[in-house]
N, C-alpha and C positions, 0 to 999 in steps of 0.2 A: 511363375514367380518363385525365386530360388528364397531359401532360409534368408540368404544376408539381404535381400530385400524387403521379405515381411519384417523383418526386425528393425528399417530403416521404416517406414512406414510412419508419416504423420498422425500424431494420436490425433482424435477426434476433438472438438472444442465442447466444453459441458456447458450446459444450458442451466444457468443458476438464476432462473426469471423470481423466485423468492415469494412466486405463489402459485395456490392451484384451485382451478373451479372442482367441485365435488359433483358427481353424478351417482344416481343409484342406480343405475345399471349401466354394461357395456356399450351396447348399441347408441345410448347418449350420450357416452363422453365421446366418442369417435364419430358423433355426428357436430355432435362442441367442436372439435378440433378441426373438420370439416368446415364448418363455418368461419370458423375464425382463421384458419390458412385463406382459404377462398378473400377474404376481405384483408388479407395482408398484412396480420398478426404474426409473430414469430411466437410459433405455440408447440408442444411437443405432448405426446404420451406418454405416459409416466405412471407407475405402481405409486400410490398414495400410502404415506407413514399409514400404520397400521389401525393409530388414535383419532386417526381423522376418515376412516373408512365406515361407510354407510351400505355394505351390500354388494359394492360394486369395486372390484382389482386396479381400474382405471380413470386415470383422473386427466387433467389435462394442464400442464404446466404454462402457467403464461407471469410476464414482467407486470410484478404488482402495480407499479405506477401506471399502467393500463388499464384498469381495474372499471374505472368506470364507463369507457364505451365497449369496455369486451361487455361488462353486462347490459348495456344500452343494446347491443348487438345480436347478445342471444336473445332478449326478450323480443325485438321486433322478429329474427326469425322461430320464434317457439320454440325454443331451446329449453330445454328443463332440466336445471341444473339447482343441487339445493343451497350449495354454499361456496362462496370465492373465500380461501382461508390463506393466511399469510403461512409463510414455511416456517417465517423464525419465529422466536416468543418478544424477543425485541422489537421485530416488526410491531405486531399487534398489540405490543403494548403503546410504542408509540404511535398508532392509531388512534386511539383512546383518552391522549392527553390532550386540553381543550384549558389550558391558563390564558387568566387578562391581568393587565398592566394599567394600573390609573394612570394618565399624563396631564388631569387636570382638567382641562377641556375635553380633554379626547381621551378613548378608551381603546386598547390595543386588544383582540383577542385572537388568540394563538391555539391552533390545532395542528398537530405534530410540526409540522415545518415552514406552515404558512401563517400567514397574521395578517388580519384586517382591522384596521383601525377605521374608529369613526367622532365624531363630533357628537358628545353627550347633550345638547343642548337640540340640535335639528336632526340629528338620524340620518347624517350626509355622512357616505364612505370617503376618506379622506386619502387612506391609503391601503395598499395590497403590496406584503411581500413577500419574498421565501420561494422556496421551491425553486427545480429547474427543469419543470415539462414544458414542452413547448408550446401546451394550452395556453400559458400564465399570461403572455402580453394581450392574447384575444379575451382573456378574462377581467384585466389591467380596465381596458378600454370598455367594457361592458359594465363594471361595475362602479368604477370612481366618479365620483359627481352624483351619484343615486342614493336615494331615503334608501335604507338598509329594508325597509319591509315594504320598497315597490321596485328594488334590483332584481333580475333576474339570479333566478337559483344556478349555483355554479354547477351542479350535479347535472341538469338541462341542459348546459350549453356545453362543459368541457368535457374528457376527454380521457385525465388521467386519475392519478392519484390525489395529485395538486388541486384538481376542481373536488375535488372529491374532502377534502382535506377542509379547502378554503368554504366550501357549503356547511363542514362544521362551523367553523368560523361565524361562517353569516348566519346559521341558525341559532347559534349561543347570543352574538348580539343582538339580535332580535330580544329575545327573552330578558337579557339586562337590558336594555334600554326601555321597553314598554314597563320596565319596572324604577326606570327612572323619573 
């Protein structure tokens, strides 16, 4: 390969998945990453910021909105990992926010991007919406028409970010409504 072809050379694509599982040593995070390629993850190695480092150089980069079956995932293969951490501070802060909207009858509550509404009177989920993981319509159909504390936990059934988000959700309405 002569100079004017290295230099023609397509650059590589960067992998901006906007979070990483934490491992205290090497041999687990590259057995994390082992796992989660094997099951068909797009996940990469990666040096973790230096703030976020526990001991160990290597971390394992995976697309945050997957968050919740990559940890479904190492937990069933024994994976020991100590913390899935978002890369941005935006991110994680919008993690965190968890606002409701009175509509009178019905009560809206919202965690980062999702919001589950429910009927103040029966504890019937009326609506689910937000988000665009592809869990969302399998979660749509699990949860609507159910008493909010005999639905199934979204964190159990989905998949990404969004179940993960929407179980805020349903665990704040739970706590306002038994208070209603």
């Amino acid at each position: 390969m002569g100079i004017r072809n290295f230099l023609k050379r397509e650059k590589k694509e960067s992998f901006e998945g906007s979070g990483l599982v934490l491992c205290t040593d090497v041999k687990r995070a590259i057995r994390a990453e082992r796992v989660l390629k094997d099951a068909g993850y797009a996940v990469r190695l990666v040096a973790p910021p230096i703030e976020l480092r526990k001991g160990c150089d290597l971390a394992v980069e995976i697309y945050l909105v997957e968050q919740l079956g990559i940890e479904r995932l190492l937990k069933e293969k024994n994976v020991d990992y100590f913390k899935v951490a978002p890369l941005k501070i935006e991110t994680s802060e919008l993690l965190e926010i968890v606002k409701t909207i009175d509509f009178g009858r019905y009560l809206m509550v919202r965690a980062g991007n999702m919001k589950l509404s429910f009927d103040k009177e029966s504890g019937i989920i009326v609506n689910i919406s937000g988000g665009g993981c592809p869990d969302i319509p399998y979660l749509h159909v699990e949860l609507i028409g159910k008493k909010i504390t005999e639905a199934k936990k979204p964190r159990n059934i989905g998949f990404t970010l969004c179940a993960l988000m929407l179980g805020r959700a349903l665990d704040e309405s739970i706590v306002i409504w038994k208070g209603f």
